[in-house]
LONURO-858524 format. One record per atom (N, C-alpha, C): z, y, x. Coordinates in steps of 0.2 Angstrom, whole numbers, plus 5000, padded with zeros to 4 digits. Example, Ala and Ser with C-alpha at 12.3 -4.5 7.8 and 13.67 -1.06 7.14 Angstrom:
BEGIN
503949725066;503949785062;503949845066;503549895064;503649955068;503950005064;
! end
This chain:
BEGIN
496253325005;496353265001;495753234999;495653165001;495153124998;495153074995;495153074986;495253034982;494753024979;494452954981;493852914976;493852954970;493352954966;493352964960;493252914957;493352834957;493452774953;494452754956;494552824961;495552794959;495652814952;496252774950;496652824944;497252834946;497652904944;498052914947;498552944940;498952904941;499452924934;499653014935;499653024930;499753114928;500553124932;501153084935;501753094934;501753074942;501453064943;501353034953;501153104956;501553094961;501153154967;500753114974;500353144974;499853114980;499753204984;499953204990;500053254995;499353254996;499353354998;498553345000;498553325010;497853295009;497753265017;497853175013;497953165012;498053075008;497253065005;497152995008;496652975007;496652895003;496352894998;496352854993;495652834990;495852774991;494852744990;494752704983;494152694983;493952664976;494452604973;494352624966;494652574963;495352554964;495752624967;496552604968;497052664960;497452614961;497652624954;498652634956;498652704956;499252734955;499752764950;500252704949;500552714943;501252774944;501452784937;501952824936;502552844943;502552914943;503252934949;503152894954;502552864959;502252854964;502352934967;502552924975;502552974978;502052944984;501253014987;501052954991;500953024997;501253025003;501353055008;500353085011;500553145016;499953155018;499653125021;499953085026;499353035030;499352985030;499252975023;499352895020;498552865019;498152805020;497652805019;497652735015;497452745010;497352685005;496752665005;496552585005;495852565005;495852544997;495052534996;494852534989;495452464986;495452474981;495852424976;496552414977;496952464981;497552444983;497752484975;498652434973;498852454966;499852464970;499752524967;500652554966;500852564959;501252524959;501452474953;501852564948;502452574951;502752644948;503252654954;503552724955;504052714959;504152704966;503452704968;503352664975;503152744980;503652744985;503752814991;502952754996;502552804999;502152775005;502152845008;502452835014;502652905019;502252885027;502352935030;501952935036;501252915038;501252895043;500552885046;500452815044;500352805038;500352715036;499552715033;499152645034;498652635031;498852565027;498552575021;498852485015;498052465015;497652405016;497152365018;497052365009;496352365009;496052325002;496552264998;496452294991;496852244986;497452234988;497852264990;498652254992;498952294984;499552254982;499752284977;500652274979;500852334977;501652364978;502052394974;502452344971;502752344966;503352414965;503652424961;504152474960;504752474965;505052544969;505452544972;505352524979;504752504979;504852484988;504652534991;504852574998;504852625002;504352595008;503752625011;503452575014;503352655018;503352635025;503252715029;503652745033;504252765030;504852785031;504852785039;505252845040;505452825049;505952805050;505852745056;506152695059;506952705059;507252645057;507752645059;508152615063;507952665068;508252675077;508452725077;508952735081;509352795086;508852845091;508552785092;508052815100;507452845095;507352845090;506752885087;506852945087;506253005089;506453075091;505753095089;505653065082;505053105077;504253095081;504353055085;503653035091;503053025084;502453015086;501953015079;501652935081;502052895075;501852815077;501652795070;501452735067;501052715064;501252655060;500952635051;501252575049;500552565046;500452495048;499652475048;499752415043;499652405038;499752355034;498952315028;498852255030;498152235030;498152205023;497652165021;497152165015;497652095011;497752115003;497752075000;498452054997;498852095001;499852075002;500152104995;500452054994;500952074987;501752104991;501852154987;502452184992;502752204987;503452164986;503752164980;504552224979;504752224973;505052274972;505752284977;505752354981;506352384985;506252354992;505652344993;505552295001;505552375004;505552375013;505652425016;505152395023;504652455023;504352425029;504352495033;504452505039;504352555044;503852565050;503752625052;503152615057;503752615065;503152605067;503252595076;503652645078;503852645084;504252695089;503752685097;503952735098;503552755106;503852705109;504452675111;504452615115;504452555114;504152555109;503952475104;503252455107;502852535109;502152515104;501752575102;502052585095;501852645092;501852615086;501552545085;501352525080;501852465076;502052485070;502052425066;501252385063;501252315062;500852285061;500852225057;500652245051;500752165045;499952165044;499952075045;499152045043;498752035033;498652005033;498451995027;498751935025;498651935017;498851895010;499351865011;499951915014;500551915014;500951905007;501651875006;501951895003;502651915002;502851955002;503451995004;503852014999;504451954998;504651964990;505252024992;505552024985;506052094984;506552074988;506752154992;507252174997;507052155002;506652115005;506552115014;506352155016;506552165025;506452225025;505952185034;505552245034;504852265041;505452325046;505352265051;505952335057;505252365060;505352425064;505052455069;504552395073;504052415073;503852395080;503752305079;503752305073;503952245071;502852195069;502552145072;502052115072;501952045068;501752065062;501551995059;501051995057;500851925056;500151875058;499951885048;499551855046;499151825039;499551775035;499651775028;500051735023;500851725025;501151745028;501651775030;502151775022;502651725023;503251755017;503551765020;503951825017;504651845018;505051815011;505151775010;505851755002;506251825003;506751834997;507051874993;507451875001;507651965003;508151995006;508051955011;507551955016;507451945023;507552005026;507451985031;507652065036;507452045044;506952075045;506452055053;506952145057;507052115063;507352175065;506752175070;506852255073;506352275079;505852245082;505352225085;505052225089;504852145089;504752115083;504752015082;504152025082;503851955082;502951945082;503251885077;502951875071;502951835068;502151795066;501751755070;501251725068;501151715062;500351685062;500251685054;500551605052;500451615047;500851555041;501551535040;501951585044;502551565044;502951585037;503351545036;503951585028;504551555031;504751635028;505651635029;505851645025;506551605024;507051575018;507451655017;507451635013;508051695008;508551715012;508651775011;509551805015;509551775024;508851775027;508851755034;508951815038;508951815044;508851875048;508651855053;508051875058;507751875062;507951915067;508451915074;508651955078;508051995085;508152065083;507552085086;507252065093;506652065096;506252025098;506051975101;506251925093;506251865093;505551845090;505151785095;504451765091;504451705090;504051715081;504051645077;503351615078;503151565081;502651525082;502651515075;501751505074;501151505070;501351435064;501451435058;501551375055;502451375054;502851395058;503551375057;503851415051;504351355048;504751385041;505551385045;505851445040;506251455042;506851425036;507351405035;507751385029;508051445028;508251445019;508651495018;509451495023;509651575022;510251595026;510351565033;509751575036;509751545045;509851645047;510151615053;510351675058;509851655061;509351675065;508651645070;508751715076;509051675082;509451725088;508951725093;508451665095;507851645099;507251635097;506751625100;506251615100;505951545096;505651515090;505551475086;504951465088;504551385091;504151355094;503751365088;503051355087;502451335082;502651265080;502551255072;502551205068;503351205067;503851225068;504551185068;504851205063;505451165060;505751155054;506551185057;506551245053;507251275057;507751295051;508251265050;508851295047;509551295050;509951325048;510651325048;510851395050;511751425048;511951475050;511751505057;511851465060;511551495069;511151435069;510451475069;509951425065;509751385074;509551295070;509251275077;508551205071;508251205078;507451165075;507651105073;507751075066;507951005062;507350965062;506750995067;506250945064;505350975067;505050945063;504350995063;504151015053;503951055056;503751075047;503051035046;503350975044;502850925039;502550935034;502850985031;502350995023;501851045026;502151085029;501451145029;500751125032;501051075040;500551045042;500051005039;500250965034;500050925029;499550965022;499751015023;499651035016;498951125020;499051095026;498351135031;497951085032;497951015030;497350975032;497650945038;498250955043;498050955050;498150845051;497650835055;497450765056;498150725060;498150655054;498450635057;498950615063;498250625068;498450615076;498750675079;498550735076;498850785080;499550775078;499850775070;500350775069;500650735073;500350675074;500750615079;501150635086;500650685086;500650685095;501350775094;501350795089;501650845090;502350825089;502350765085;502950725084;503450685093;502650655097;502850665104;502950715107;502950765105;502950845113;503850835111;504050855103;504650865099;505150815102;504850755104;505450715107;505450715114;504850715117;504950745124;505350795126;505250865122;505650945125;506450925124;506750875118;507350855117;507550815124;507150805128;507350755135;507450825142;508150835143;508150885146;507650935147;507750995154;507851055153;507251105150;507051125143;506851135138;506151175142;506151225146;505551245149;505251205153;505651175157;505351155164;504951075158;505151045155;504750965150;504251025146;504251085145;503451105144;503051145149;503351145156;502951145161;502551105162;502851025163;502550965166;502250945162;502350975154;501850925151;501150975149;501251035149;500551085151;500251055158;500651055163;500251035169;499750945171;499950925165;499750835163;499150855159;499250905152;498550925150;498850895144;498350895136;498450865131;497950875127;497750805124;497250805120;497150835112;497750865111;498150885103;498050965105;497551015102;497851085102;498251105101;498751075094;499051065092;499551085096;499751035100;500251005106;500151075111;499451085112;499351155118;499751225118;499551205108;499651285107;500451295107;500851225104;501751265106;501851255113;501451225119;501551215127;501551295129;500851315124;500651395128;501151435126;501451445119;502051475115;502451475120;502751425124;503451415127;503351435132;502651435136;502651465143;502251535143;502351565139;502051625135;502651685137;502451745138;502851785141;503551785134;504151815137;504851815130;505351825138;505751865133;506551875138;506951835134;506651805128;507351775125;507451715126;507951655125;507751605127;507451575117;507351485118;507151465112;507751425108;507451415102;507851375098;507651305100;508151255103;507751195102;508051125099;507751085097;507851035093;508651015094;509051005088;509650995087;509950935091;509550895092;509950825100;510050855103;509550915105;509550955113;509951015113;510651025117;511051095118;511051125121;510651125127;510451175133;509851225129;510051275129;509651325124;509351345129;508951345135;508651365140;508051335138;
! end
């Protein structure tokens, strides 16, 4: 066991020997912290907090009471393989969240970016990859094997069906079911959730210039004009002066088994 001597570690916690715990982390009451756990300096466990398996928490992440972060996977196919939950710098991960490591046909690896926020009850499936400043709202739930880019926030009581990816900047509305692939920038709500839009505030509230907005507002009407892949073929193969515009072109011709969510005019979900 190797625990800084600037951690403090409440008298009523157990820390397993082989756990490694860096400066400046601060572990409160009836924390239980597993043997191949590696905490970077300044990570804080609030009380009541299980970190199991082969997990590493990034600098300054703090985790509230009651959340299980580690746990193995909840799959059928899991048969005790040695996989990994890698969790990055600065993330607030709130009371009763559940996050799990990888599985051998995933990967190995689960992976969450930094200055995340992960409010109470959402849960990290297996094998599950997200990006930086990431929200999950109260009782989300990412199943298996998603990539969730950085910027995205999902609404309350969502659920993402597994391996499904959310392009970089996309908000999700509370109580959407999201069954396909979510282009970068879009405004997605409803029960069988479909794109209502482009997400204006975030892009706005990123500095992004007004032309690019423009022209992202053209792709948006374009891919609503028949069949949903082939109008971002042609319009990749024409070229675009909007990165903006490039980066949902590359998203949608970017490897996926699944089909997309697209703009509610348009019903061919192809």
């Amino acid at each position: 066991m190797a625990i800084d001597p600037q951690a403090v570690i409440h008298p009523a916690a157990v820390v397993e020997e082989g756990a490694v715990i860096g400066a400046g982390c601060r572990i409160g009451p009836f924390c239980h912290v597993g043997p191949e756990v590696v905490l970077a300096d300044g990570v804080e466990l609030k009380s009541h907090v299980v970190v199991a398996g082969a997990t590493e928490i990034g600098a300054e992440t703090v985790i509230f009471p009651f959340a299980s972060i580690g746990q193995i996977p909840q799959d059928l196919k899991f048969r005790g393989e040695k996989t990994r939950l890698i969790i990055g710098a600065r993330n607030r991960i709130r009371e009763y969240v559940t996050m799990n490591p990888g599985t051998e046909g995933g990967g190995g690896i689960t992976r969450v970016g930094d200055d995340g926020l992960f409010m109470s009850s959402s849960h990290v499936a297996h094998d599950v990859q997200i990006g930086d400043r990431v929200i999950l709202v109260n009782s989300v739930a990412i199943a298996g094997h998603c990539h969730i880019e950085d910027d995205v926030i999902v609404g309350g009581l969502s659920g993402v069906h597994q391996w499904v990816r959310i392009g970089r900047g996309a908000i999700i509305g509370a109580l959407s079911m999201v069954t396909s692939d979510v282009i970068p920038h879009a405004l997605v709500a409803g029960p069988r959730a479909e794109i209502e839009g482009l997400n204006l505030v975030g892009l706005k509230r990123h500095g992004v210039a007004r032309t690019d907005i423009a022209a992202l507002r053209e792709l948006y009407q374009a891919l609503s004009d028949g069949n949903f892949r082939e109008q971002a073929r042609k319009l990749h193969e024409a070229g675009a002066d909007s990165a903006y515009v490039n980066e949902v072109l590359e998203f949608i011709l970017g490897p996926s088994d699944r089909s997309f969510l697209t703009p509610r005019v348009h019903r061919d979900h192809k």
